[in-house]
C-alpha positions as a Markdown table, in Angstrom:
| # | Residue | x | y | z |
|---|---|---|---|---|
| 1 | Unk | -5.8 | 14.8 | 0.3 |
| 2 | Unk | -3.3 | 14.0 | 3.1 |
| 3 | Unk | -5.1 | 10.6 | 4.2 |
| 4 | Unk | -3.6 | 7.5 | 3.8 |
| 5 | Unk | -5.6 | 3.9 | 3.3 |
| 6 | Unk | -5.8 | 0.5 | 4.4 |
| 7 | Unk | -6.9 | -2.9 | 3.7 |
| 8 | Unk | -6.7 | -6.0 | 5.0 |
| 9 | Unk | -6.8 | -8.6 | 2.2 |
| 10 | Unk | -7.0 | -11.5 | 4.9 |
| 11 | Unk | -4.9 | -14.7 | 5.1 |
| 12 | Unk | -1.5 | -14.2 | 3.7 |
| 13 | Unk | -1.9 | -17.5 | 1.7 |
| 14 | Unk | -4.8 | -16.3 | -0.3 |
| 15 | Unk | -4.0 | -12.9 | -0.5 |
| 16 | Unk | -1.9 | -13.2 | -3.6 |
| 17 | Unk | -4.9 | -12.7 | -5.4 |
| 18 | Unk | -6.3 | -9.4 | -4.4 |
| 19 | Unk | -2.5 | -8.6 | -4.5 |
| 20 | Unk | -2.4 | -8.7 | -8.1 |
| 21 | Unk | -6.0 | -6.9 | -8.3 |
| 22 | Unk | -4.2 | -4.2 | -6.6 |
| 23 | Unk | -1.4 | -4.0 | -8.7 |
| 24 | Unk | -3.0 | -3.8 | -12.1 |
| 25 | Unk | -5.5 | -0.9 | -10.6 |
| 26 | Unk | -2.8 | 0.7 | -9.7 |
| 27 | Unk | 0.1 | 0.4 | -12.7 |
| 28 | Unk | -3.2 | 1.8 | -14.9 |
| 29 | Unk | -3.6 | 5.1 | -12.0 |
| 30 | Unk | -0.2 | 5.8 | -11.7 |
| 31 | Unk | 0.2 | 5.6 | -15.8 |
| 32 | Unk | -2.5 | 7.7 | -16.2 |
| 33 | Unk | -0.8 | 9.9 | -13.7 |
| 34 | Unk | 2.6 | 10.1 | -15.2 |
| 35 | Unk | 4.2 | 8.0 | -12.7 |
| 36 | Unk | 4.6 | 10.4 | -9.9 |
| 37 | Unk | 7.0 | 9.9 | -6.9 |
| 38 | Unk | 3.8 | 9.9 | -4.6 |
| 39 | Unk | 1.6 | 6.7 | -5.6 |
| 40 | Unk | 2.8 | 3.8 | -4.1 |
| 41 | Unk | 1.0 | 1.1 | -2.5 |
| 42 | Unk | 2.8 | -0.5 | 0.3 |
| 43 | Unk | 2.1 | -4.3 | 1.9 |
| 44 | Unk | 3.0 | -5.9 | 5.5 |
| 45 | Unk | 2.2 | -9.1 | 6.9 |
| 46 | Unk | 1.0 | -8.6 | 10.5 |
| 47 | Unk | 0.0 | -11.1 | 13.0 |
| 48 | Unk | -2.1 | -9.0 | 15.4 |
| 49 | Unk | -2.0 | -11.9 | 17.9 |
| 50 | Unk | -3.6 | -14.6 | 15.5 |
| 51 | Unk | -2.2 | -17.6 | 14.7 |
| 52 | Unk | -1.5 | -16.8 | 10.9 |
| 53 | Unk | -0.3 | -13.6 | 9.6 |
| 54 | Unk | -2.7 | -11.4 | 7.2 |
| 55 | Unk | -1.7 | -8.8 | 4.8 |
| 56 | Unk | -2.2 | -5.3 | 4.9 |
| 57 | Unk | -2.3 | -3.1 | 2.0 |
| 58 | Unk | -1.2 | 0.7 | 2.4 |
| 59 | Unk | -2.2 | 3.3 | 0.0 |
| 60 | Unk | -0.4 | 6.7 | -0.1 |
| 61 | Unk | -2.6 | 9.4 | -0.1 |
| 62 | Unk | -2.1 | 10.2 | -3.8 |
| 63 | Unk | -3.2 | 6.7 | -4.5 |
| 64 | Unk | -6.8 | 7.3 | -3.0 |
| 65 | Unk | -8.2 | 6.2 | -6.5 |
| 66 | Unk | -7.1 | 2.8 | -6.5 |
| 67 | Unk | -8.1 | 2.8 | -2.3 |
| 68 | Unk | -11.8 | 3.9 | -3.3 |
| 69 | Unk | -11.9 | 1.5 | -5.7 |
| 70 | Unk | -11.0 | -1.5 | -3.6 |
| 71 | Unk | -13.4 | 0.1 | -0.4 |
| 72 | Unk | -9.7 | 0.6 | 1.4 |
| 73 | Unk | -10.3 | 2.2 | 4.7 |
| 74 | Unk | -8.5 | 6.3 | 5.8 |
| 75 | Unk | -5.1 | 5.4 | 8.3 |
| 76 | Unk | -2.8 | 6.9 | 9.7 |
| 77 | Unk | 0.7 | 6.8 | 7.9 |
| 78 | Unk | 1.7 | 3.2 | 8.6 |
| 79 | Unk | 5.0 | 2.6 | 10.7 |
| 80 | Unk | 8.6 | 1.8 | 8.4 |
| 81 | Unk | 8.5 | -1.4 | 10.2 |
| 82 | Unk | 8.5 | -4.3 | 7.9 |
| 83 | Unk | 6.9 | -2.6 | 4.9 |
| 84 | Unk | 7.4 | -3.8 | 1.5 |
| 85 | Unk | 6.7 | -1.8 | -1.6 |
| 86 | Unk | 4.1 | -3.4 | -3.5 |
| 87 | Unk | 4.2 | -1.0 | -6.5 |
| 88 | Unk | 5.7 | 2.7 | -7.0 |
| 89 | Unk | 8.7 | 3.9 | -7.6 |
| 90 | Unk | 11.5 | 3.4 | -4.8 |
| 91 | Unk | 12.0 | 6.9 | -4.8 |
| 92 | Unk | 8.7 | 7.0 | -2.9 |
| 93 | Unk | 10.5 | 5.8 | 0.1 |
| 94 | Unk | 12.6 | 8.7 | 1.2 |
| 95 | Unk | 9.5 | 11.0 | 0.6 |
| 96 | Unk | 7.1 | 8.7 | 2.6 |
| 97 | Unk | 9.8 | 7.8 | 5.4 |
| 98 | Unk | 12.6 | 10.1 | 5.5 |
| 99 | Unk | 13.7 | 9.5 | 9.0 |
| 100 | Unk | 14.4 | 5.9 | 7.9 |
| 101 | Unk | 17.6 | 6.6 | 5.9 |
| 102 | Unk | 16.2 | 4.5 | 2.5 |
């Protein structure tokens, strides 16, 4: 599966919450699957013209367990811009965005 995920998880005040839902799916996945390079869950705040930001949850394609489970939508690869790694290894960087130097 080449396809990665989204979801918004709304306000970016509240979205601690589903944040940490996310995380613990995924720390159990990517145990399961021996910690590969390729799971890694991404998170940026966007503002998409409102007037508070939201925050967007991006799923690598190897993660698509964790984005089923969560009803996370198919993406395109999301832009470098402003991306934070919400859980993976930071070697996952590099593979996901080599033209970005990390």
């Amino acid at each position: 599966m080449n396809h990665w995920f989204s979801k918004n998880l709304g306000d970016g005040i509240v979205a601690w919450e589903p944040l940490d839902h996310i995380k613990t799916l995924f720390l159990s996945e990517y145990k399961k699957a021996g910690c590969p390079k390729d799971m890694a869950v991404f998170i940026r705040h966007e503002s998409e013209g409102s007037l508070h930001c939201e925050v967007k949850a991006y799923f690598s394609p190897a993660t698509f367990i964790v984005a089923n489970k969560i009803d996370a939508d198919r993406c395109a690869r999301p832009s470098f811009d402003n991306l934070s790694l919400l859980a993976g290894s930071e070697d996952s960087w590099p593979l996901f965005f080599p033209e970005n130097g990390r």
